[in-house]
DSSP file (Angstrom, degrees, kcal/mol; ACC not computed):
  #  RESIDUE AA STRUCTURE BP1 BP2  ACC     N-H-->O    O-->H-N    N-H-->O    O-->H-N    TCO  KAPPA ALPHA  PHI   PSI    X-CA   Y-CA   Z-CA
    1    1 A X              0   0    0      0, 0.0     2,-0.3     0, 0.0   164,-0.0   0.000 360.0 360.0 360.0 133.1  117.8   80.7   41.7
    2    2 A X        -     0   0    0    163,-0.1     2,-0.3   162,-0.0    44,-0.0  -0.813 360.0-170.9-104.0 145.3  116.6   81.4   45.4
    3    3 A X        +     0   0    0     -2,-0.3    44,-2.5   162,-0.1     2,-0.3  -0.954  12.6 171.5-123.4 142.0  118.4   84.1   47.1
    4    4 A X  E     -A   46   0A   0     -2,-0.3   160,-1.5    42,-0.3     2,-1.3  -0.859  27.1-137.5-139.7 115.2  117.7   84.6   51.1
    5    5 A X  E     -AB  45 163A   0     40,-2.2    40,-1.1    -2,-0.3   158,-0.3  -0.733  23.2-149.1-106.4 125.9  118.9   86.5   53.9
    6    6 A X  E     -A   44   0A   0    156,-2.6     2,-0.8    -2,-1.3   156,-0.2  -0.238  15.6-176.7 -60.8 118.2  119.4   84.9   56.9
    7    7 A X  E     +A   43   0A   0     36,-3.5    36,-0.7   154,-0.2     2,-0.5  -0.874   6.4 171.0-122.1 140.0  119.1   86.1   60.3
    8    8 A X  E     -AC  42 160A   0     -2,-0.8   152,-2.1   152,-0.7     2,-0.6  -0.918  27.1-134.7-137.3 125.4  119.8   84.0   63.1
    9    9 A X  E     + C   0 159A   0     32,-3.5     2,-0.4    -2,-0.5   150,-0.3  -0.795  32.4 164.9 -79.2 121.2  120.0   85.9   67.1
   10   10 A X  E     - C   0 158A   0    148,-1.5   148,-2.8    -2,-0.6     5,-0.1  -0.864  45.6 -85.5-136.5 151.2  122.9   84.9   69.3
   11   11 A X    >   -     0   0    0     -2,-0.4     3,-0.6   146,-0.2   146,-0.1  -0.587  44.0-127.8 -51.1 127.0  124.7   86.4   72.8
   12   12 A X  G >  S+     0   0    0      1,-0.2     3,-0.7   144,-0.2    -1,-0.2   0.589 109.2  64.5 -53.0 -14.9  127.0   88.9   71.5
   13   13 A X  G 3  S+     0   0    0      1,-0.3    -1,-0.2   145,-0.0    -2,-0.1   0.493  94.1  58.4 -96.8  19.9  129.6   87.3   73.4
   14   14 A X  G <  S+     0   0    0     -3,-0.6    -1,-0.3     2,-0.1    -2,-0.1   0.156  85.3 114.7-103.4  -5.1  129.3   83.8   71.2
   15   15 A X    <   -     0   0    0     -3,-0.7     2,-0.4    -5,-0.1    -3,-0.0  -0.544  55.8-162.8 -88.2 160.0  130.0   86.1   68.4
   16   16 A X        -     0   0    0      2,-0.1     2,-1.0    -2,-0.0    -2,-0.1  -0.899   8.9-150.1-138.5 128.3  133.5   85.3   66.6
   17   17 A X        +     0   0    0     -2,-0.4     2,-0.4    63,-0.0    -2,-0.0  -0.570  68.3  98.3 -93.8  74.1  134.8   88.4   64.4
   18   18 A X  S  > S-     0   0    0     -2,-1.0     4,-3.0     1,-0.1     5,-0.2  -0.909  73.2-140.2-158.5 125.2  136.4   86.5   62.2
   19   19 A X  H  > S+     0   0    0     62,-0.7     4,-0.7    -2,-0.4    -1,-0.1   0.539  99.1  55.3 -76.6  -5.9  134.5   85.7   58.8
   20   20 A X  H  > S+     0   0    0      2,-0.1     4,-2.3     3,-0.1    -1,-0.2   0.860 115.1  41.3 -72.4 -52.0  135.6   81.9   58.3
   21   21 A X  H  > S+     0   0    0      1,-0.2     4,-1.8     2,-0.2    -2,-0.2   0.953 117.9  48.0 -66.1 -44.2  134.2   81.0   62.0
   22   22 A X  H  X S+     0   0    0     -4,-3.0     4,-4.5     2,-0.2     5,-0.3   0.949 110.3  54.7 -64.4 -48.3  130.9   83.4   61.4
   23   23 A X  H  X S+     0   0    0     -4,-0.7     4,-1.8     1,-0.3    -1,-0.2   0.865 110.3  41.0 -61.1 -43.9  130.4   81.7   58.0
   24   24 A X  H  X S+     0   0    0     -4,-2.3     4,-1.5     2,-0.2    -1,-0.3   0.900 107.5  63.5 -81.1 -33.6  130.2   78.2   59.1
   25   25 A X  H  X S+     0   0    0     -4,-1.8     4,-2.3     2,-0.2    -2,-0.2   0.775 110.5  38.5  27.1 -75.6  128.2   79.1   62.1
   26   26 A X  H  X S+     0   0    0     -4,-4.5     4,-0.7     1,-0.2    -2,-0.2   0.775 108.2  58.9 -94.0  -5.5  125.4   80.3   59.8
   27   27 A X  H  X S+     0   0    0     -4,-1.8     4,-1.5    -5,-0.3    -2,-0.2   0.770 107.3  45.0 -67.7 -28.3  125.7   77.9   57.7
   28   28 A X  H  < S+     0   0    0     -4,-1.5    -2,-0.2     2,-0.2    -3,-0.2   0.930 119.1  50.0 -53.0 -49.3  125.1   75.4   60.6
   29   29 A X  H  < S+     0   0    0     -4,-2.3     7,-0.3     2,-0.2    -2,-0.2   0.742 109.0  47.8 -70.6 -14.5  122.4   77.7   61.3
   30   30 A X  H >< S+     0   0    0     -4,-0.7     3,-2.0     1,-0.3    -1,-0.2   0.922 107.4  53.2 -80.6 -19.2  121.2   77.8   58.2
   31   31 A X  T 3< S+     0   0    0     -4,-1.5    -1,-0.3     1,-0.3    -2,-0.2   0.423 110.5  45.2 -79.1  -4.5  121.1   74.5   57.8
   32   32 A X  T 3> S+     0   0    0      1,-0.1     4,-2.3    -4,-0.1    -1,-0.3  -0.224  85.9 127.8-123.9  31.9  119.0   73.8   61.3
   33   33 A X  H <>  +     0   0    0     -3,-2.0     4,-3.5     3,-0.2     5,-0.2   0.828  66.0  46.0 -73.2 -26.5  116.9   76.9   59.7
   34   34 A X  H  > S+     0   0    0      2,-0.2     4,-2.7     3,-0.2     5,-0.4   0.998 118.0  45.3 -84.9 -70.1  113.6   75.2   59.9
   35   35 A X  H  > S+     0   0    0      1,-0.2     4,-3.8     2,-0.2    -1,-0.2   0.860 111.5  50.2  -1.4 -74.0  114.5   74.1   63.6
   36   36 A X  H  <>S+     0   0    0     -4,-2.3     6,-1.4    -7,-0.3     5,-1.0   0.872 110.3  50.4 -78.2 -29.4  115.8   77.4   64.6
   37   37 A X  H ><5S+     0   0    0     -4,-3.5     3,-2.6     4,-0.2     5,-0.3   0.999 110.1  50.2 -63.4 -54.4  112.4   79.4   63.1
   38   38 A X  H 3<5S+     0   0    0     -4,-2.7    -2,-0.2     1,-0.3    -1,-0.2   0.921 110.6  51.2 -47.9 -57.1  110.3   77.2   64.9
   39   39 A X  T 3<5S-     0   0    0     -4,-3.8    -1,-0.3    -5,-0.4    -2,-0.2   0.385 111.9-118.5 -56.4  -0.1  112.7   78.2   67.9
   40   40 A X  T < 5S+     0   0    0     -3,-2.6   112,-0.2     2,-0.2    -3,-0.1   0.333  89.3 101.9  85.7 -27.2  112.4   82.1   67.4
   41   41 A X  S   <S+     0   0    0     -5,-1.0   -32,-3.5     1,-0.1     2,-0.3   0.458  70.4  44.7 -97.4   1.3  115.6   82.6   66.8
   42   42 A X  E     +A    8   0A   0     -6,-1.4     2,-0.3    -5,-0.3   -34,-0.2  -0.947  47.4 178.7-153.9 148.3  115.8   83.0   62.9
   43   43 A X  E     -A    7   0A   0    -36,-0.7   -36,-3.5    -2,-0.3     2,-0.3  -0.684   9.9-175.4-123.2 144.9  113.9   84.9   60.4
   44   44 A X  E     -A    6   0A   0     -2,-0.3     2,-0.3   -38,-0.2   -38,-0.2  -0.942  15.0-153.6-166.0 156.9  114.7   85.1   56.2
   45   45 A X  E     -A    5   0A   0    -40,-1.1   -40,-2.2    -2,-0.3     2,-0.4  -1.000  16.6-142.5-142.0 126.9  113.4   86.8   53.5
   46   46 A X  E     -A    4   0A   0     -2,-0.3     2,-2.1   -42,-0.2   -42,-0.3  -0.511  59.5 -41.9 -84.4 131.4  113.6   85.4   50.1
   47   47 A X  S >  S+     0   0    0    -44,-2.5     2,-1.4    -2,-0.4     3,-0.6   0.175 124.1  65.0  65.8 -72.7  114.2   87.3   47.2
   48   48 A X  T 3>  +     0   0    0     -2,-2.1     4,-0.5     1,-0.2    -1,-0.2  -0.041  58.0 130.3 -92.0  39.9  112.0   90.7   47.4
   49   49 A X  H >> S+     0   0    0     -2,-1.4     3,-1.7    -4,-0.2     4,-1.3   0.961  78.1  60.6 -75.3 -63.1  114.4   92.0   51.0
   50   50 A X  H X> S+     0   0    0     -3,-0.6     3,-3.8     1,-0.3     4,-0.9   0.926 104.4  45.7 -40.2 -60.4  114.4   95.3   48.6
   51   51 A X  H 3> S+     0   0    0      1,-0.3     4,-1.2     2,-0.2    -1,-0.3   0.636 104.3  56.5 -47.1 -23.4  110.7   95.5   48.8
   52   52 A X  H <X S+     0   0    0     -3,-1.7     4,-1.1    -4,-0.5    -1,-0.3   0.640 109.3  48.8 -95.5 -21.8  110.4   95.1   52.0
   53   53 A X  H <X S+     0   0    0     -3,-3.8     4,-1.5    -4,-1.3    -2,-0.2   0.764  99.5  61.4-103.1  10.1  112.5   97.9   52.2
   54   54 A X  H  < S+     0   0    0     -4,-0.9     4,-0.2     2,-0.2    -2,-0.2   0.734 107.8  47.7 -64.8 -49.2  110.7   99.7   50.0
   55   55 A X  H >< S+     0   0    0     -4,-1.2     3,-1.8     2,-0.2     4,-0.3   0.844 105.8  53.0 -67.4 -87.6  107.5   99.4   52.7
   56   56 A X  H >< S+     0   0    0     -4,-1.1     3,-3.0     1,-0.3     4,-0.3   0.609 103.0  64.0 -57.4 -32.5  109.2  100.2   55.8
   57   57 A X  T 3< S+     0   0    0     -4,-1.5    -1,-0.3     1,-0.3    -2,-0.2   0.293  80.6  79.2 -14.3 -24.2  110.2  103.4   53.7
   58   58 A X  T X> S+     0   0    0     -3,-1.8     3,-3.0    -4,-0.2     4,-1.4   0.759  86.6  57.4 -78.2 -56.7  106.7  104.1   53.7
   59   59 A X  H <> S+     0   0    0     -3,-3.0     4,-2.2     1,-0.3    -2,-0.2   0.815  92.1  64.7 -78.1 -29.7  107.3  105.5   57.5
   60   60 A X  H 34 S+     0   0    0     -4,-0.3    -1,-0.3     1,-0.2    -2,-0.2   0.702 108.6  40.1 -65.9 -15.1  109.9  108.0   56.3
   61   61 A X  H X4 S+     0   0    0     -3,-3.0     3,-0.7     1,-0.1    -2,-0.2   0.777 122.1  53.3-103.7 -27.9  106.4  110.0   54.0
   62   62 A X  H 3< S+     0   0    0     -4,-1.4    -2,-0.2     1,-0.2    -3,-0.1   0.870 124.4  15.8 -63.9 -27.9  104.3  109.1   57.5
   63   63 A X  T ><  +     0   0    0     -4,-2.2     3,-2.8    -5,-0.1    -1,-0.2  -0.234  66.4 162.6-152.4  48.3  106.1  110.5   59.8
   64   64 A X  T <  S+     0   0    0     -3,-0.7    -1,-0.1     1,-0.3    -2,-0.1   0.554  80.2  58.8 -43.3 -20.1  108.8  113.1   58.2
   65   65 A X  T 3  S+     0   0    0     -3,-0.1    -1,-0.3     3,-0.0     3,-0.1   0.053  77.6 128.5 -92.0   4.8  109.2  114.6   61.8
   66   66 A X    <   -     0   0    0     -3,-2.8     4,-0.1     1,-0.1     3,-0.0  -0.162  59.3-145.3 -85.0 167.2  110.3  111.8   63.4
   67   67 A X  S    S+     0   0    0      1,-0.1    -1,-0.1     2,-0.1     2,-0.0   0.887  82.1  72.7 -89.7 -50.7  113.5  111.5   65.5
   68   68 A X  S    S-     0   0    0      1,-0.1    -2,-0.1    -3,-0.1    -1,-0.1  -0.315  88.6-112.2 -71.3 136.1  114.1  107.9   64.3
   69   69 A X        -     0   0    0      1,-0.1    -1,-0.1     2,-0.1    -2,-0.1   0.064  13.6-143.9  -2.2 123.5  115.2  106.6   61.1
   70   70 A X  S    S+     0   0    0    -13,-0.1     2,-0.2    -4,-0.1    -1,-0.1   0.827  72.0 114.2 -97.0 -20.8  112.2  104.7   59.4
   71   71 A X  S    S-     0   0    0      1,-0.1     2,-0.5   -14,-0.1    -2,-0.1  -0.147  73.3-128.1 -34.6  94.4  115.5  102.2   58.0
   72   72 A X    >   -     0   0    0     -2,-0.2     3,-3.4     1,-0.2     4,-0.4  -0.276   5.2-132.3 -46.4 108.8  115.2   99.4   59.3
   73   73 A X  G >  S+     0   0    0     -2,-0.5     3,-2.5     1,-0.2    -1,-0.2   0.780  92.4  88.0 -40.7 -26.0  118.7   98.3   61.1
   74   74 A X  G 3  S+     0   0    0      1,-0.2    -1,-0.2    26,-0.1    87,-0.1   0.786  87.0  47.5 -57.3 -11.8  118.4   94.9   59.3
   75   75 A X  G <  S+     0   0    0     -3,-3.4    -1,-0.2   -22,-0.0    -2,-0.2   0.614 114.0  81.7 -78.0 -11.7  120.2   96.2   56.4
   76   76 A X    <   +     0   0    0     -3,-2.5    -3,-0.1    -4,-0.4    -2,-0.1   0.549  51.0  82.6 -68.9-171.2  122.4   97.4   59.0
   77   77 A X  S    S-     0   0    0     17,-0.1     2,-0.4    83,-0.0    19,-0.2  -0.097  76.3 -44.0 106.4 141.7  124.9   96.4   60.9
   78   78 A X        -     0   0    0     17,-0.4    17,-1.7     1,-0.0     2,-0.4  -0.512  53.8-130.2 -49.8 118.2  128.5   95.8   61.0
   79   79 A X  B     -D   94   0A   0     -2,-0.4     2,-0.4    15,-0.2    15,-0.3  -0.750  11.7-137.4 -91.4 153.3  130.0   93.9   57.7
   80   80 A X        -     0   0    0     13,-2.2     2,-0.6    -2,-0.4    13,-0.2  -0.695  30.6-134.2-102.2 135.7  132.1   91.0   58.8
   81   81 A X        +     0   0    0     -2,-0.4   -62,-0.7    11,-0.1     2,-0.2  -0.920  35.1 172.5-125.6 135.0  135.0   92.0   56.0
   82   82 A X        -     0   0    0     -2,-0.6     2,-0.4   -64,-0.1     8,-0.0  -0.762  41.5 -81.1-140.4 176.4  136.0   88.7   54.2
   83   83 A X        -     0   0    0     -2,-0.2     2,-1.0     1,-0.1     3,-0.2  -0.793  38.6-130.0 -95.5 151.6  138.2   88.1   51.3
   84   84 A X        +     0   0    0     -2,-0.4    -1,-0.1     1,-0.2    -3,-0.0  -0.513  61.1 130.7-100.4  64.2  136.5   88.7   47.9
   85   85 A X  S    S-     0   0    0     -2,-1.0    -1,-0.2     2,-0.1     3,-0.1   0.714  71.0-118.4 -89.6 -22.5  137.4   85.7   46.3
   86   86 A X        +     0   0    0      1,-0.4     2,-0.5    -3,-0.2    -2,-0.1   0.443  59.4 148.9  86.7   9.6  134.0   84.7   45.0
   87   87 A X    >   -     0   0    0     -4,-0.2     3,-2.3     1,-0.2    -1,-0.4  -0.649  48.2-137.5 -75.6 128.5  133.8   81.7   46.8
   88   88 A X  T 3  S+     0   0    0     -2,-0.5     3,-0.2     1,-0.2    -1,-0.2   0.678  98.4  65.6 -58.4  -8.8  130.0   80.8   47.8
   89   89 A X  T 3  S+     0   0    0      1,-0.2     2,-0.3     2,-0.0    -1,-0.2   0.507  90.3  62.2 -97.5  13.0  131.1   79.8   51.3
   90   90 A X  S <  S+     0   0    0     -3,-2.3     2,-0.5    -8,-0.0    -1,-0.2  -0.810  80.7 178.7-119.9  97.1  132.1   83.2   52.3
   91   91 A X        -     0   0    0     -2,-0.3     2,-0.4    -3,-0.2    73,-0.1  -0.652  46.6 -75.3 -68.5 144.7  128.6   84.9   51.9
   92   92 A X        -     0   0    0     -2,-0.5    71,-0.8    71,-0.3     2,-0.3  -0.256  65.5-174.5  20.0  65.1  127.9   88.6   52.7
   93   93 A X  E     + E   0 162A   0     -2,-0.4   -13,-2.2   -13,-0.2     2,-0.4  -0.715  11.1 170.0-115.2 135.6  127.9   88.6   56.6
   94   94 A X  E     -DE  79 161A   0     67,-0.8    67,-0.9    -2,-0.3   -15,-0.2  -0.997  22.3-129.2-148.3 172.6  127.1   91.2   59.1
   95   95 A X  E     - E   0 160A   0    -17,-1.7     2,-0.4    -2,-0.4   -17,-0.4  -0.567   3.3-163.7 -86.8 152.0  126.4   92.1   63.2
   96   96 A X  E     - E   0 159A   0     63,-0.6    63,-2.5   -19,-0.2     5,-0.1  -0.912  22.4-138.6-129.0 134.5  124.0   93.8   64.4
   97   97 A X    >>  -     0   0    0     -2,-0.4     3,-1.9    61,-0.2     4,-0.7  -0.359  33.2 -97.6 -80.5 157.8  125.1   94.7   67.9
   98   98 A X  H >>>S+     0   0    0      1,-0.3     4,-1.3     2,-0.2     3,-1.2   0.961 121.2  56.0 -58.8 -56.8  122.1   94.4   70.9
   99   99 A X  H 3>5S+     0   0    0      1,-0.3     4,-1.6     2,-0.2    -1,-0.3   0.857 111.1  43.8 -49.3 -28.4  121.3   98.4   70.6
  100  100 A X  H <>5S+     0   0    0     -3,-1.9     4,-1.7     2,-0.2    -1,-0.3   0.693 110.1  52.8 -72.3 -24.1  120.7   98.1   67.1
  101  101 A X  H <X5S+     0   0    0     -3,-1.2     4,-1.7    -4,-0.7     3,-0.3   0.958 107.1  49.8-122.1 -91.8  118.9   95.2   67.7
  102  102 A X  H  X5S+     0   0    0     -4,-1.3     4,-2.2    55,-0.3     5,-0.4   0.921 111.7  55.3 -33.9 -47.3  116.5   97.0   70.4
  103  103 A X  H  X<S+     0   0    0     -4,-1.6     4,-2.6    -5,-0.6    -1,-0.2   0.996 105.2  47.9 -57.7 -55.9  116.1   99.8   67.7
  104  104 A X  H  X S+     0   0    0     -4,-1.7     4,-2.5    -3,-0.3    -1,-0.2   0.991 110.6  52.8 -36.6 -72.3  114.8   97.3   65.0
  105  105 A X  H  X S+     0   0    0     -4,-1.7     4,-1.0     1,-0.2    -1,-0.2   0.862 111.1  49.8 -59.2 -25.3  112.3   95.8   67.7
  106  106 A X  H  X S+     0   0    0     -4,-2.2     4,-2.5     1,-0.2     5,-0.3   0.957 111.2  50.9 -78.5 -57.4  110.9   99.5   68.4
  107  107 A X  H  X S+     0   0    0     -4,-2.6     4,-2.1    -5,-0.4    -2,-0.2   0.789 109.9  39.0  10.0 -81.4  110.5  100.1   65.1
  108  108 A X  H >< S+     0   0    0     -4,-2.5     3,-1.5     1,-0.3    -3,-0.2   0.981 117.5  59.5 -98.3 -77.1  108.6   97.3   63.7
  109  109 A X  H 3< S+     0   0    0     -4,-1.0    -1,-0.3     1,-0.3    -2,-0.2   0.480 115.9  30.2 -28.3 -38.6  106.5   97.6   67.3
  110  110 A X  H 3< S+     0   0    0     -4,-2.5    -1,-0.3    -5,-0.1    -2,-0.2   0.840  99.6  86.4 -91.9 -47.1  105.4  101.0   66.8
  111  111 A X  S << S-     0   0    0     -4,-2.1     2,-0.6    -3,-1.5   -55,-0.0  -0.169  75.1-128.2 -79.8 151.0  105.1  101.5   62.9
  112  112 A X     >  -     0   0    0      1,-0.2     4,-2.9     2,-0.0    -1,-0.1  -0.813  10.0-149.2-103.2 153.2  101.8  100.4   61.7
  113  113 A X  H  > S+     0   0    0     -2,-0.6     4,-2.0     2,-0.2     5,-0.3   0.988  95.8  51.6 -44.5 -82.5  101.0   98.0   58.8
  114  114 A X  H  > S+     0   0    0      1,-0.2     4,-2.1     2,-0.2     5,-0.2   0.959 113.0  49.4 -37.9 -63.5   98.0   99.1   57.4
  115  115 A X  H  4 S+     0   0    0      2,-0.2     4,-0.4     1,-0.2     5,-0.2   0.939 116.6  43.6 -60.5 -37.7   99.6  102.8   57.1
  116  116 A X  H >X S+     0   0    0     -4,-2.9     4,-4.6     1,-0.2     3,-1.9   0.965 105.1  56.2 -41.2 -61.9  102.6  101.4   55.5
  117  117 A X  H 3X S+     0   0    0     -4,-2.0     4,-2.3     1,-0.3    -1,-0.2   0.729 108.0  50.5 -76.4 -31.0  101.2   99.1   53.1
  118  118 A X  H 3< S+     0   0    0     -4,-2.1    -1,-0.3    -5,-0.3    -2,-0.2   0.393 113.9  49.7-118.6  34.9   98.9  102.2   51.4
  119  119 A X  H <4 S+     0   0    0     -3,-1.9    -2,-0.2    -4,-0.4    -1,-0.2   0.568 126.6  23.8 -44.7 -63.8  101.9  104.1   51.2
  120  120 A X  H >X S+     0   0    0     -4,-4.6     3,-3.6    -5,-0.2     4,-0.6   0.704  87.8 101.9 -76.3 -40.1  103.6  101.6   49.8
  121  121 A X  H >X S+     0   0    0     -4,-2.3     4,-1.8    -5,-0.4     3,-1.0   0.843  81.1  58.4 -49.5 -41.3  101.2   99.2   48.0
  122  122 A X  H 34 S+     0   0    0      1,-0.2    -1,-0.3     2,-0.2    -2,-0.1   0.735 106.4  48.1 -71.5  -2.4  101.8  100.5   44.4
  123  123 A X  H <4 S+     0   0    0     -3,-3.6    -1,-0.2     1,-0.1    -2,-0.2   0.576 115.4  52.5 -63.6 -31.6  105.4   99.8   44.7
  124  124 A X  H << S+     0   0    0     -3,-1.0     2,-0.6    -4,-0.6    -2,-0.2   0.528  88.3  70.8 -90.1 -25.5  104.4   96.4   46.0
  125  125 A X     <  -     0   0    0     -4,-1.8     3,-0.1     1,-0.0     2,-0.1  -0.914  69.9-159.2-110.9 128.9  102.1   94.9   43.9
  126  126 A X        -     0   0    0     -2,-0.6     3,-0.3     1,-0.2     5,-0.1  -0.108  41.0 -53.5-114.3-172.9  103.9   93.8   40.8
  127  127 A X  S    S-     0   0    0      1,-0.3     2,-0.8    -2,-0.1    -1,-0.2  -0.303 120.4  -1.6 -65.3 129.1  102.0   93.0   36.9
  128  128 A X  S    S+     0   0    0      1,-0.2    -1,-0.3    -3,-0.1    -3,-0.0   0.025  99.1 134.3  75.1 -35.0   99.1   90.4   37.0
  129  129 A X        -     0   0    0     -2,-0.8     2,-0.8    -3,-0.3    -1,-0.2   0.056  62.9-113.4 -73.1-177.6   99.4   89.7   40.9
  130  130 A X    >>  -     0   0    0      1,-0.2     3,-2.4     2,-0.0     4,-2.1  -0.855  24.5-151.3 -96.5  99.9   96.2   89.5   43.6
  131  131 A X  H 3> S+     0   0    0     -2,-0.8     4,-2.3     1,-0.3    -1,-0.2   0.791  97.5  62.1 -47.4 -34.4   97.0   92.5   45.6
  132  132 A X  H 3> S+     0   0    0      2,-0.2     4,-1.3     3,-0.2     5,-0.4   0.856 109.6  44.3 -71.9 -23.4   95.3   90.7   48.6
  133  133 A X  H <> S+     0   0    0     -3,-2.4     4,-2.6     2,-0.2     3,-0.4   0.946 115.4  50.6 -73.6 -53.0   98.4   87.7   48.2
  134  134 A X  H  X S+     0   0    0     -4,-2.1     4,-1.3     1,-0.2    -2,-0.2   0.911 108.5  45.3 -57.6 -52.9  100.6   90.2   47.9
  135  135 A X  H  X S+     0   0    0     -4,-2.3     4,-0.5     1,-0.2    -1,-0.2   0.683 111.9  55.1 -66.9 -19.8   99.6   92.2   50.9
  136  136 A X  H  X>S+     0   0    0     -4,-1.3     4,-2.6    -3,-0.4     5,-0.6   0.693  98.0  60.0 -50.0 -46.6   99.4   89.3   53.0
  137  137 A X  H  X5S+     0   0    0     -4,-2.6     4,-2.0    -5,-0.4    -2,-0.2   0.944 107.7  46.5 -55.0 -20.4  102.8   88.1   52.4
  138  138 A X  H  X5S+     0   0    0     -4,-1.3     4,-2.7     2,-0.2    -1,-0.2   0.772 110.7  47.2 -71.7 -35.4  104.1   91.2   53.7
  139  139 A X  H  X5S+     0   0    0     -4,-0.5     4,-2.9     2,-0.2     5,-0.4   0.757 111.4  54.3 -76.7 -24.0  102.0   91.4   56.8
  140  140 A X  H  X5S+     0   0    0     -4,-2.6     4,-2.2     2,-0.2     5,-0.3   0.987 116.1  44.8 -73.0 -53.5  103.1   87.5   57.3
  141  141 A X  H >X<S+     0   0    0     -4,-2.0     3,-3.4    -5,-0.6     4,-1.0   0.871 111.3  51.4 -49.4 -86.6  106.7   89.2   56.9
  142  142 A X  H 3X S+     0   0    0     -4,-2.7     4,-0.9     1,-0.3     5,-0.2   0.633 109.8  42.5  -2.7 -52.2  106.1   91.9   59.0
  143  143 A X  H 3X S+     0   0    0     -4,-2.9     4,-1.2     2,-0.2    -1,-0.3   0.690 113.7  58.0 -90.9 -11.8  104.8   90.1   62.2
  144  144 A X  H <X S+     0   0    0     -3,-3.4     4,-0.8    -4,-2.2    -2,-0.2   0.944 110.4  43.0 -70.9 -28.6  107.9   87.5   61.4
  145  145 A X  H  X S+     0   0    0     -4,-1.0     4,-1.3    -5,-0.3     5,-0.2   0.645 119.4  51.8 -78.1 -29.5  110.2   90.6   61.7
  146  146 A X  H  X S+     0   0    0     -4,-0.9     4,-3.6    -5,-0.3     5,-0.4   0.943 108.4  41.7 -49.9 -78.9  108.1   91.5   64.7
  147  147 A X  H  X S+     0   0    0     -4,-1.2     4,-1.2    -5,-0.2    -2,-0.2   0.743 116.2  48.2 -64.2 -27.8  108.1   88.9   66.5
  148  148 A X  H  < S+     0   0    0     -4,-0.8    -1,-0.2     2,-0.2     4,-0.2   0.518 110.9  51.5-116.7   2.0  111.9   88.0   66.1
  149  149 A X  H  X S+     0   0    0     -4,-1.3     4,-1.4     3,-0.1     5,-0.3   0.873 105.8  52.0 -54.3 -76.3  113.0   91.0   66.7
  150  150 A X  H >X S+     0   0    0     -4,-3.6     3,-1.4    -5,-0.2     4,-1.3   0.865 110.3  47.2 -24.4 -65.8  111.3   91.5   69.6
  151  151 A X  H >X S+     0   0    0     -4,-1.2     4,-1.5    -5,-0.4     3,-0.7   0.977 110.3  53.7 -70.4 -37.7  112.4   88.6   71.1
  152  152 A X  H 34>S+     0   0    0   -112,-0.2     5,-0.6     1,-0.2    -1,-0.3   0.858 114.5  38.2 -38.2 -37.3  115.9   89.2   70.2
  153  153 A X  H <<5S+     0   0    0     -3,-1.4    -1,-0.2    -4,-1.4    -2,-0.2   0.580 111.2  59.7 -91.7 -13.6  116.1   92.7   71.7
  154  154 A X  H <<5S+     0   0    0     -4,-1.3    -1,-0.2    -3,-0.7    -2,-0.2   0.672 114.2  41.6-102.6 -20.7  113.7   91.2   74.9
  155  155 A X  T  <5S-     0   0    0     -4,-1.5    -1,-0.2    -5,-0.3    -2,-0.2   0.544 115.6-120.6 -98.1 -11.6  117.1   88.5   75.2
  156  156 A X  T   5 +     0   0    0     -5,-0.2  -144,-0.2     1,-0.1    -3,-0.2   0.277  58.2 163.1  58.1  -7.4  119.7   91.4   74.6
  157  157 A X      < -     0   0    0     -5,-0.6     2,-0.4    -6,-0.2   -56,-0.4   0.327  44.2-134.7 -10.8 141.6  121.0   89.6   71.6
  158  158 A X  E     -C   10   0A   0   -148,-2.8  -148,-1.5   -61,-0.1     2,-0.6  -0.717  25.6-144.2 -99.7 165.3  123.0   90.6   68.8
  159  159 A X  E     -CE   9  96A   0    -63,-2.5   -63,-0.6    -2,-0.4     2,-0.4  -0.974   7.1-156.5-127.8 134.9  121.5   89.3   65.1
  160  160 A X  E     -CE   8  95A   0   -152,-2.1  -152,-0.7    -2,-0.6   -65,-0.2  -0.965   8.5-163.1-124.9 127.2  123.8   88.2   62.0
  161  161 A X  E     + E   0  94A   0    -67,-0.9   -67,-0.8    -2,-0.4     2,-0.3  -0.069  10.1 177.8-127.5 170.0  122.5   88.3   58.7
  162  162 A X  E     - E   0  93A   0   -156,-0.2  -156,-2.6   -69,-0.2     2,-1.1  -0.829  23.1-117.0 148.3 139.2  123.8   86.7   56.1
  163  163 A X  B     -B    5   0A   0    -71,-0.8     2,-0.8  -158,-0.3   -71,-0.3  -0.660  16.5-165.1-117.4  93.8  123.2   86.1   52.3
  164  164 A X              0   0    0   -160,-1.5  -160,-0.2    -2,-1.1  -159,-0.0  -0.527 360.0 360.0 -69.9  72.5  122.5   83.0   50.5
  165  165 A X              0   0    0     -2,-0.8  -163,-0.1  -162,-0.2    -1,-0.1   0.294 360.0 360.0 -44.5 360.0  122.7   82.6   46.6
């Protein structure tokens, strides 16, 4: 079973609060996902989204003094409150409003990789894998998270996440 969570950046004012409208929305988007990565404007991370916050966690033993939060806002976020019916077409949805959105993008600019990753790396590298696959895949996450933040927060954008089973 692939699990993913979606992020797609939109104008907060395009935003609908209303969890039927938002759900078909990213499901449009998810469905134009290939499209819309190519386009900048959505990122996912399959499966191992704990692990990834398990690195950025990493900043909280670097940098204990710090004023910001090493949590990345992409866990973040407003939940879009839906009815719990168990239907797969109302996934897991939330906002993240444009300040949150600028926080994320300082974040992942600032923090470095390399220091994370040998924080981190024995959490990260699971039984029998190539620690060098493994530590790529992260940095290839990590500059995707980069890079679409940034340009989200560089548009003033809000991001809504969602979670596909």
């Amino acid at each position: 079973m692939s699990i993913h969570m979606h992020m797609r950046a939109v104008a907060e004012s395009e935003i609908r609060d209303d969890h039927t409208w938002l759900a078909a929305f990213m499901w449009e988007a998810w469905e134009n996902h290939p499209a819309e990565y190519a386009a900048g404007i959505a990122e996912s991370i399959d499966k191992v989204w704990g692990s990834v916050n398990d690195l950025y966690a990493a900043a909280d033993v670097l940098d204990a003094d710090a004023d910001d939060s090493w949590e990345l806002p992409i866990y973040g976020g407003r939940p879009v409150a839906h009815s719990a019916d168990g239907d797969p077409s109302n996934p897991p949805l939330g906002i993240l409003e444009p300040p949150g959105v600028s926080q994320a993008a300082g974040f992942l600019a600032r923090v470095s990789f390399d220091e994370l990753w040998n924080v981190a790396r024995a959490k990260l590298v699971w039984a029998r894998r190539d620690e060098a696959q493994v530590r790529q895949e992260f940095l290839d996450c990590h500059r995707g998270l980069q890079g679409f933040y940034g340009r989200a927060a560089a548009a003033g954008h809000a991001v809504v996440s969602a979670v596909w089973a």
